[in-house]
Backbone bond lengths (Angstrom), bond angles and torsions (degrees), N, CA, C in turn:
res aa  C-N    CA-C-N  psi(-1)  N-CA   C-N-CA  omega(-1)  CA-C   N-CA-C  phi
1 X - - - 1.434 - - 1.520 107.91 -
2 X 1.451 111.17 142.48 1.700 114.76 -170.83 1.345 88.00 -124.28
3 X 1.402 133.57 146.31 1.281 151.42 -178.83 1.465 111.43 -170.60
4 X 1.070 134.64 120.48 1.538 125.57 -176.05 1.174 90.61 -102.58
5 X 1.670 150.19 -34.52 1.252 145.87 173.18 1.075 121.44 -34.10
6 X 1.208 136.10 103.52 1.689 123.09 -159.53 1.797 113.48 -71.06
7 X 1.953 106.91 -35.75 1.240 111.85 178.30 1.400 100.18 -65.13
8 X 1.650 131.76 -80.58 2.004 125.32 171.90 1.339 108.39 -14.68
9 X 1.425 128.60 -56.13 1.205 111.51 -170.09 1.190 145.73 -73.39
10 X 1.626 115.13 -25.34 1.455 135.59 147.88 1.584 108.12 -52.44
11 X 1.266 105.54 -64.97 1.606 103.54 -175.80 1.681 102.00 -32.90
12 X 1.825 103.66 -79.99 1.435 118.02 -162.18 1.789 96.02 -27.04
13 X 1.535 105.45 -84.52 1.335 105.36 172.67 1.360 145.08 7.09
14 X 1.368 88.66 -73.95 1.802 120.12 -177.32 1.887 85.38 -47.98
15 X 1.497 81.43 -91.16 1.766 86.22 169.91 1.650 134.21 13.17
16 X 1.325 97.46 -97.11 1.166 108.37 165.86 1.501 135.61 -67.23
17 X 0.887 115.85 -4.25 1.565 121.79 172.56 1.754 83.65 -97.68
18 X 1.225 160.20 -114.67 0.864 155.97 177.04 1.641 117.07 4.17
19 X 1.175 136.04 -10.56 1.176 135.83 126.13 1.383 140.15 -124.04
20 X 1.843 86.96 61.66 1.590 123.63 160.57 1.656 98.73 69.55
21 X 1.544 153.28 -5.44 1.286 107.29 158.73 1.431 122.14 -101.29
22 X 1.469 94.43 -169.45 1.626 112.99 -139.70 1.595 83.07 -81.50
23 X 1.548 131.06 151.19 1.139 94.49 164.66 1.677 89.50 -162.76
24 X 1.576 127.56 139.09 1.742 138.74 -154.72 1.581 82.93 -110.64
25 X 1.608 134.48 118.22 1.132 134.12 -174.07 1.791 87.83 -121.11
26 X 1.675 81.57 145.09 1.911 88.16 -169.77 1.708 86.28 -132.14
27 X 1.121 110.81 133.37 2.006 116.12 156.12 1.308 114.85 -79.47
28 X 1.252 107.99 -24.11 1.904 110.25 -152.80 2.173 71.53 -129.29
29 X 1.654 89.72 128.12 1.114 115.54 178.33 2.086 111.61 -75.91
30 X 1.355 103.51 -43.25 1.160 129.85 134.53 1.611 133.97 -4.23
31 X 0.892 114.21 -47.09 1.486 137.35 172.10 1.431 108.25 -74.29
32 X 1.590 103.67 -62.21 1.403 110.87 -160.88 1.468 103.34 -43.87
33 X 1.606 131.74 -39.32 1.590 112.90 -145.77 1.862 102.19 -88.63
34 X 1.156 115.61 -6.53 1.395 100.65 167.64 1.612 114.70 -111.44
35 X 1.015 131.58 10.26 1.598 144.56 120.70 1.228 134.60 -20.18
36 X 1.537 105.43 -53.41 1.304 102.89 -132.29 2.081 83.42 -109.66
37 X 1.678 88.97 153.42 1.146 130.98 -160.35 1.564 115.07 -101.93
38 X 1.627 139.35 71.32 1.177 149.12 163.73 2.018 99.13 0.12
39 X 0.788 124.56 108.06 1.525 120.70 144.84 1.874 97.03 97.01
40 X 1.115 102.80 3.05 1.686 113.20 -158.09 1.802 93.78 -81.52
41 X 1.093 125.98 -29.58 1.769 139.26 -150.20 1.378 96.81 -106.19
42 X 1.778 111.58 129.90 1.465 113.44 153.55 1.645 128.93 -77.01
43 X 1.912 98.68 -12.42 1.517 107.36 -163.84 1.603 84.72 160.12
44 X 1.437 85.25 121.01 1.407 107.56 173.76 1.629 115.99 -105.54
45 X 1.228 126.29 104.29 1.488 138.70 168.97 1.436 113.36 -70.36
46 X 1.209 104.84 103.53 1.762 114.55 159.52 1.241 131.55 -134.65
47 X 1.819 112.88 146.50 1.693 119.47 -156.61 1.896 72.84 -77.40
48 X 1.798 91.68 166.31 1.520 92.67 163.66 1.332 119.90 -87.71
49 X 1.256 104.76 -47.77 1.261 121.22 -170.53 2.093 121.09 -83.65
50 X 0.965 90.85 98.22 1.877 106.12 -176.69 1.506 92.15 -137.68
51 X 1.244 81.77 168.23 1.540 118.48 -165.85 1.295 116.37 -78.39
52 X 1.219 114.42 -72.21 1.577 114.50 -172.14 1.764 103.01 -82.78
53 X 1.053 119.88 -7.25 1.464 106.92 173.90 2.079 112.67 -167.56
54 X 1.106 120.33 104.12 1.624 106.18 -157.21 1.377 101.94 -89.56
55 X 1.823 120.47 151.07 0.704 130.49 -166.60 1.680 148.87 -26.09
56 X 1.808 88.15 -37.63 1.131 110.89 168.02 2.116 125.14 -67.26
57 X 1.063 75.98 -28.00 1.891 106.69 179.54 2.106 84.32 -49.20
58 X 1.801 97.23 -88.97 0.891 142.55 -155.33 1.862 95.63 -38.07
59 X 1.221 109.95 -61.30 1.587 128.52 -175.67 1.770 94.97 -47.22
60 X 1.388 114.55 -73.17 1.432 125.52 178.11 1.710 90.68 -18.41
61 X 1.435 113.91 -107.30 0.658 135.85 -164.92 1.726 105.16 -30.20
62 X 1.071 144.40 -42.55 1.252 141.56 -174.90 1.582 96.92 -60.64
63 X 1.258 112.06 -61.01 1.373 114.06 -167.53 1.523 124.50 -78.28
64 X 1.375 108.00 25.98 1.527 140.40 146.44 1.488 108.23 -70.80
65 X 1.061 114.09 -68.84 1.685 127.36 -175.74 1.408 104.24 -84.87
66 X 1.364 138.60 -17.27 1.275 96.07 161.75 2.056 88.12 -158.47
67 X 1.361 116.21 116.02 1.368 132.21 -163.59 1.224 95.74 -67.30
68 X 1.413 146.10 -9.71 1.569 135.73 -150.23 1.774 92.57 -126.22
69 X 0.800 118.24 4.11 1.230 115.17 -173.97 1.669 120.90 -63.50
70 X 1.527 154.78 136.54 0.902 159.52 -152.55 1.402 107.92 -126.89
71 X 1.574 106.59 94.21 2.089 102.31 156.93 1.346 133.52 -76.55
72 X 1.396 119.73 179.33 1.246 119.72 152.18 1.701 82.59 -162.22
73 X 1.937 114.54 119.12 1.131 110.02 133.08 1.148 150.13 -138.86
74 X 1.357 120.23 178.33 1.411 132.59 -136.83 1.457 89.29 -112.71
75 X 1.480 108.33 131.38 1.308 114.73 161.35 1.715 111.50 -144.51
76 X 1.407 135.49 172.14 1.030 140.56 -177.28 1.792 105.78 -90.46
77 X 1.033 98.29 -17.68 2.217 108.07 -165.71 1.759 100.54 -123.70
78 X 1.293 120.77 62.45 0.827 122.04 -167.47 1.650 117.57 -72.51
79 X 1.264 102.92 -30.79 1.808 127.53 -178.09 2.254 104.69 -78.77
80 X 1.224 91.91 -29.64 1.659 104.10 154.49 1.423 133.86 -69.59
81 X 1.569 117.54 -30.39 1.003 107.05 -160.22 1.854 98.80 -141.14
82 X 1.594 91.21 18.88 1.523 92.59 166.79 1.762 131.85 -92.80
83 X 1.520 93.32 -24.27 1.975 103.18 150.81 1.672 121.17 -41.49
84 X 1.897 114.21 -62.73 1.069 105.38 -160.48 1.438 108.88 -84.15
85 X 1.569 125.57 -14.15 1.395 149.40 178.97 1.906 100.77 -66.04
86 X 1.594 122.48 -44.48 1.454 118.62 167.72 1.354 102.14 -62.34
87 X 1.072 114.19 -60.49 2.129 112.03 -157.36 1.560 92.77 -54.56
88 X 1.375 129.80 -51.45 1.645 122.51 -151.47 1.828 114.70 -78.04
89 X 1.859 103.19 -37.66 1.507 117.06 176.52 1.422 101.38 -118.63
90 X 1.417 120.60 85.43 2.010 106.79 -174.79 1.686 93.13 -100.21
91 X 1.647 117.65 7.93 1.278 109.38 149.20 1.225 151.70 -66.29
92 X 1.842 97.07 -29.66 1.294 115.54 165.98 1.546 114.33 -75.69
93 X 1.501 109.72 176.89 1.246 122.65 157.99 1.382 134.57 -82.10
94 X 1.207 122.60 143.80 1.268 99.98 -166.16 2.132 107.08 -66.55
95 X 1.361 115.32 -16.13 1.781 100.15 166.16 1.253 118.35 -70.05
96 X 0.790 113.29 0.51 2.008 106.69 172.58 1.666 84.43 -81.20
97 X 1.013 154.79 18.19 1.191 170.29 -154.77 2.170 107.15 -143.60
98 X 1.318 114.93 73.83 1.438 93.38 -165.63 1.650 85.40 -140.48
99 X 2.194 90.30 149.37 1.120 99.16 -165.13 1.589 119.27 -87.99
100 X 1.803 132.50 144.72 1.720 117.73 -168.35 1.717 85.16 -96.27
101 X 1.507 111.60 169.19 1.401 111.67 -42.68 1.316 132.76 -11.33
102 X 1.523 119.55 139.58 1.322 110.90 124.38 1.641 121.20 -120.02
103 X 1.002 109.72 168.45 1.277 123.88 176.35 1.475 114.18 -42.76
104 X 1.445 112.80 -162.22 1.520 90.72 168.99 2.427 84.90 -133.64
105 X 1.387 93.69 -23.38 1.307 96.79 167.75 1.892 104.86 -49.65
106 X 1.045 115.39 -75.75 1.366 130.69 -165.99 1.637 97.59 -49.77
107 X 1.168 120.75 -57.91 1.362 116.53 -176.26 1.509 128.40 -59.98
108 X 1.573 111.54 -16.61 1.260 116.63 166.85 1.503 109.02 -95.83
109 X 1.317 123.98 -28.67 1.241 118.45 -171.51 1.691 111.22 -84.27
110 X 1.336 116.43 -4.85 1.155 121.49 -166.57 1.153 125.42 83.08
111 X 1.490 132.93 -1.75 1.566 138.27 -150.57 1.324 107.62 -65.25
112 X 1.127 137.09 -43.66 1.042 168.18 139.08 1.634 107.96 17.63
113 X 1.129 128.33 -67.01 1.182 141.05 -166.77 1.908 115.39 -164.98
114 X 1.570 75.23 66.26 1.955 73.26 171.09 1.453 140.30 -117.11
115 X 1.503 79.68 31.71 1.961 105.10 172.72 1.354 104.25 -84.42
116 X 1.645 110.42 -30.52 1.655 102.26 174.72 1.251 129.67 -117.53
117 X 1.308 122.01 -4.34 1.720 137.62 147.10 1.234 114.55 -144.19
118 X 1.604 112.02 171.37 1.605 120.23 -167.96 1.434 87.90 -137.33
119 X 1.436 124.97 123.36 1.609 127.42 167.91 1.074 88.52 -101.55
120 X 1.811 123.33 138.73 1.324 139.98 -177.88 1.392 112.54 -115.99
């Protein structure tokens, strides 16, 4: 999970580890690409919008190193950033596209976006 928001990111976190999964939380988007682990991820959660590198940046680049990889991200401006989010992934769906809040029900249960992954 990528969140540079320090309050989202504890929350998200808290969250999900609290209903048992495993989960590598990064602030600095930055970090993630010499981290990160080809085939290692069930579903990678990222805010779009950060600072030193925005979500869309970040995803690209993942799916260099490993093509099978599975998003879902989270942004607050979802009706903003769902134009340039079709042209760049018109593979995805537009719910790998989902708006924060979220719940904390939905976020563990997956509700969220399950046209393009299923966390079990």
């Amino acid at each position: 999970m990528v969140d540079d928001d320090l309050k989202s990111f504890y929350i998200l976190t808290m969250i999900l580890k609290l209903r048992n999964y495993d989960v590598i939380p990064y602030l600095d988007p930055v970090g993630v690409l010499p981290d990160f682990e080809n085939g290692a991820y069930d579903l990678l959660l990222i805010l779009v919008e950060m600072v030193r590198m925005n979500g869309f940046e970040l995803y690209k680049n993942v799916k260099n190193a490993d093509r099978h990889a599975k998003v879902c991200f989270m942004t607050n401006y979802r009706q903003r950033y769902l134009p340039e989010f079709s042209r760049l992934f018109p593979e995805l769906t537009s719910d790998s596209l989902v708006d924060k809040p979220i719940s904390a029900n939905d976020l563990s249960r997956g509700n969220f976006a399950t046209a393009s992954w299923q966390m079990s």
